[in-house]
Each structure stands twice: as structure tokens, then as C-alpha cells.
C-alpha positions, 0 to 999 in steps of 0.5 A: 375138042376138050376132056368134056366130049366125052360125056354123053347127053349130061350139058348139065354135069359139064357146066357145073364142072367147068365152073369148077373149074374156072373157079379152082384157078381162082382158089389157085390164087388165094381168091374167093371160090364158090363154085370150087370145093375139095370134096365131090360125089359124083352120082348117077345110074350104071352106064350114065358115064360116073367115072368118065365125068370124074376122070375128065373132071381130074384132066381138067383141074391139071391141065394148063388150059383147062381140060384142051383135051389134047395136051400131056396132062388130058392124055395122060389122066385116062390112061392112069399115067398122070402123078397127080391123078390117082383112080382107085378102084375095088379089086374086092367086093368093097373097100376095106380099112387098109384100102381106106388108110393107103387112099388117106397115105396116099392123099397126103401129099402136095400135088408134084407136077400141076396144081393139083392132086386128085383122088378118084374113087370109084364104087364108093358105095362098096366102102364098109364102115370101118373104111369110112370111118378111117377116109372121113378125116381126109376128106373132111380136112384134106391137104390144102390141094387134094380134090377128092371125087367118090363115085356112087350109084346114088348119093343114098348109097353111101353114108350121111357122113360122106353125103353130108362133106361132100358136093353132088354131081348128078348124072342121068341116064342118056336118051337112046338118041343121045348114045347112038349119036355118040356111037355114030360121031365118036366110033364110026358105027353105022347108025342102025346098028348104033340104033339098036345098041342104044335102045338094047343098052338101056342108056349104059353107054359102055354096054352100047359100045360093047353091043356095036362093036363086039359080036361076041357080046351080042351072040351072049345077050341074044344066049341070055334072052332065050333062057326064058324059053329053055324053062321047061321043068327044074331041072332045066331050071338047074341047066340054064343057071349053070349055064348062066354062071359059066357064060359069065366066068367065061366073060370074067377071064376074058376081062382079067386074064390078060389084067392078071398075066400083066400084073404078075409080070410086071411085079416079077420085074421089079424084083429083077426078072430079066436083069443080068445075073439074076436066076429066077429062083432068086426072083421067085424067093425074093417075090414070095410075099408079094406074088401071094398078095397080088394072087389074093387081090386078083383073085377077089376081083375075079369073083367080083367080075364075075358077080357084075357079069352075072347082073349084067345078064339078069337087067337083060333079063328083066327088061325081057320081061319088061317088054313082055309086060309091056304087051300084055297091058297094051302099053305104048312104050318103046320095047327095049328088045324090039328085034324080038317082038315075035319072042316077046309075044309067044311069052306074053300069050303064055302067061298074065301079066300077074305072072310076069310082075312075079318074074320080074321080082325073081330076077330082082331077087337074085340081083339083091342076093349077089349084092348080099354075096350069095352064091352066084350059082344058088342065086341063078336057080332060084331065079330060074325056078321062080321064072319057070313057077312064078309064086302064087 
């Protein structure tokens, strides 16, 4: 067992790592490190295990026996407990200046309980400018043992200055084979269903897990993959976008609500709730600020929970209309919703496959106007008006 197991289909990504890490001991000591460096991009595609390679990575490096995967520190890394460790991720839609000047604050000091401290950032692509700007200088000078690891879709998705101080770690997208064996081996799920998920997944490893294991995630795709079918005129056009968007703030809550109820619980102690004499008036007036502050921040990742959800259900809807396409050419490609070939067929008799190209650009439309910061709902009616009427 080791902190490595957990990456899925990546032999590459793991040695290079693990060199790394031999040589961080030797740095450790003052000696010549080739394989070690203090400022790492880790990239690959959505579900490729980005932050998973970069939290094993940071267990490693503190850990006596290099990432055993069984001791305090390996077990302390994931659950966001380790003092040396520190995982940072967006609660906006990107990093901004202050968040970039707390990340150099907080990278600042020696590492208190291993040999080293360890910044991860996560969606490094979504730093403004301003933000990258402020963090260059600590990336490119850090304390003699701050890692930075900056984790990215693609090394294209973030600044030449940051490309160009930092050491690339690539991920690629795990084979079907390679997620359902690892829902087989490591959640004990029966390898037909483990099957399925993997192949409906596309290779995102965290979404394969969700469809195997959770019902209500299945029930919601197979909701997703009948709108093609709903799309008789506009205003059905209209019905189904706002059932989208519904279906994806319901998604949303159910992720952060119990996220936000702990937060605010957990601030309104350290401002005494609970403690002898202390009313909760007096902890309301002392909080004020504070509680302000955390209601904005969990407010913004709501909205932006509720944007990757929504995405998330427009790359279903694509690789429908992939396997749609995949029909109407007589290509012999696995389809990726092989369980609705029957679906499938009725739309690829319906339509050309000039059609579909268009719809495939309606639903990549969309997906490009969320990361413009449209609004959701004006976004999903355009889409569904585009797949109902593909453009001439």
C-alpha cells in the first residue's frame, strides 16, 4: 500500500513522482537534486486524477517513508489536517489578487512538523492576472522548502510566466478498462455496473465512482440524455433549459449545504458559541464581519458549483450526440451510451449527420458562454433552441 495507489492508470506520472521524491531526500541533505524542483504544474484532463496526483504527491514529501500510505502524516494529507500541507481551492469563479497575496502569506514559512511545506493549488487556470502577478515572485523565489504544485487542466491554460518557472507533470485520461478495474479493486463494485460507469464516465474517475455508487446520479444523467427527445418547439426549448439549471442547483445544494452549515458553525465557535456566559447575542455582534465575509464566499462557490454542474450535464450531452454521429457515419468506435442504442438510433434516423455536427457546436457554445460567465439560464436556451433548429 502507498499514497500512489490511488492514482488511476498514470505508471508514468507515479515514477516521475517518486523520483522526486528519492530526490527531495537528497536536497534535504544539501546534495545535488535533478529530479526535484520547487515549483510543479500538474496537468491533464478533467476526472484524470489532477488533484489526487498532487495530494499524494505532498503526503510523500512529508512522509518519513516516502508516501507508506499508512502512517499520520499519508493519512492526514487528504483529509486536509496535515500543518505542512496546505490545498487551496477557488470558493469564486477565480483566484483574485487578495487570494494570490494570502497563498505568497501563507507560503512564507518554514515547514513546522516534516521537511517540508507544501502549497497546492487547484484550478490554477482560474488566477486573473493580477493574481499571477502577485504569486510570481514566491513562486519563483520560494522559501528554501516550500513545493509549490499548480493544478491545471493543460499547461495552455495558465500563463507563459508560470509555464515557464515551473515543471510539468502530464496526466492523461485513464482507459475504460483502467477505471472499472479500479472501482472493482478499490470500492467493491461488481464489474458490470463498474463497466458501464467507466465507459458512461468518459474516463473522469471521480464521475465513474459517483455513477456506481450513487443511484441519484444515474437517475440524473439518464433526466439529461432524454432532453434531446423533449425538443419539440421553443417553448419546450425554454422548459427543458430551466429544468437543466434546476436539476443543477439541486446538485449544487446538495454539495454545499452541509460545506456551508459547517462553516458558519464552525466560525460561530470560535467566537465563543457554546462557551460559559457567553449569550448569542454577544456571539452574533462579535461575528458580524466575519459571518458577512463567509456568507459572500460561500455564496460564490455556490454559483460556481452550480456552473460545473451545469457542464457537467452539457459533456453528456455531447458524448450523445457523439454517439449519435457515430451511427450516422457507420463508424466503429465504442459508444459511450451504449445502454441507449435504441435512443441513439431514432435520433440518428431523424437528423444528418451535418445536423448533429451543429448540435455538437450548440452544446460547445454553451459550455464556452458558462466560462464566459453568461447566465446559466440564458445559456442553456440558447443551446436547446440550437439543438432543436441546428443552424443552417
Amino acid at each position: 500500500m502507498s499514497v500512489w495507489d490511488a492514482l488511476v492508470g498514470q505508471p508514468g506520472v507515479v515514477e516521475q513522482l517518486r523520483r522526486a521524491v528519492a530526490d527531495a531526500r537528497l536536497a534535504e541533505r544539501g546534495r545535488p537534486a535533478p529530479a526535484m524542483t520547487h515549483a510543479w504544474l500538474v496537468t491533464g484532463p478533467p476526472g484524470s486524477g489532477r488533484s489526487v496526483a498532487a495530494t499524494a504527491f505532498a503526503a510523500a514529501l512529508v512522509c518519513p517513508a516516502d508516501g507508506c500510505g499508512v502512517c499520520e502524516q499519508c493519512h492526514k494529507v487528504p483529509l486536509g489536517a496535515h500543518v505542512d500541507v496546505e490545498v487551496v481551492r477557488p470558493d469564486r469563479l477565480s483566484y483574485g489578487v487578495e487570494a494570490a497575496r494570502e497563498l505568497v502569506l501563507g507560503a512564507a514559512r518554514m515547514p513546522a512538523d516534516g521537511p517540508w511545506h507544501v502549497m497546492v493549488v487547484e484550478d490554477a487556470d482560474r488566477m486573473t492576472p493580477e493574481a499571477v502577478s502577485a504569486l510570481l515572485k514566491a513562486i519563483e523565489e520560494p522559501t528554501p522548502r516550500t513545493v509549490w504544485l499548480l493544478c491545471a487542466p493543460s499547461a495552455e491554460d495558465v500563463l507563459p510566466t508560470i509555464r515557464s518557472r515551473t515543471r510539468q507533470v502530464l496526466l492523461r485520461t485513464p482507459s475504460a478498462a483502467e477505471v472499472a478495474a479500479a472501482l472493482v479493486t478499490g470500492d467493491g463494485v461488481d464489474p458490470q455496473t463498474a463497466s458501464f460507469a467507466a465507459r458512461a464516465s468518459q474516463g473522469h474517475i471521480g464521475r465513474a465512482r459517483a455513477l456506481a455508487l450513487d443511484e441519484r446520479v444515474r437517475a440524473r444523467r439518464i433526466e439529461v440524455l432524454r432532453v434531446p427527445a423533449r425538443l419539440r418547439d421553443v417553448p419546450s426549448c425554454f422548459a427543458a433549459a430551466a429544468d437543466l439549471l434546476a436539476a443543477a442547483t439541486d446538485d449544487a445544494s446538495s454539495i454545499t449545504d452541509a460545506l456551508d452549515a459547517a462553516e458558519h458553525s464552525a466560525l460561530l465557535r470560535s467566537y465563543g458559541e457554546g462557551a460559559e456566559g457567553v449569550t448569542a447575542a454577544r456571539v452574533a455582534r462579535l461575528a458580524r464581519a466575519a459571518t458577512k465575509e463567509l456568507t459572500e464566499r460561500q455564496r460564490s462557490r455556490r454559483t460556481r458549483t452550480v456552473r460545473d454542474q451545469v457542464d457537467r450535464a452539457l459533456l453528456d450531452l455531447l458524448a450523445f450526440y457523439r454517439d449519435v454521429l457515430v451511427l450516422q457515419t457507420g463508424g466503429s468506435v465504442a459508444l459511450v451510451n451504449e445502454e441507449l442504442r435504441a435512443q441513439l438510433s431514432s435520433s440518428a434516423g431523424d437528423g444528418t449527420a451535418t445536423e448533429t455536427v451543429r448540435r455538437m457546436e450548440a452544446v460547445a457554445q454553451a459550455r464556452l458562454a458558462l466560462e464566459k460567465n453568461v447566465a446559466p439560464l440564458l445559456a442553456l436556451e440558447a443551446m436547446c433552441v440550437g439543438l432543436f433548429a441546428p443552424a443552417a
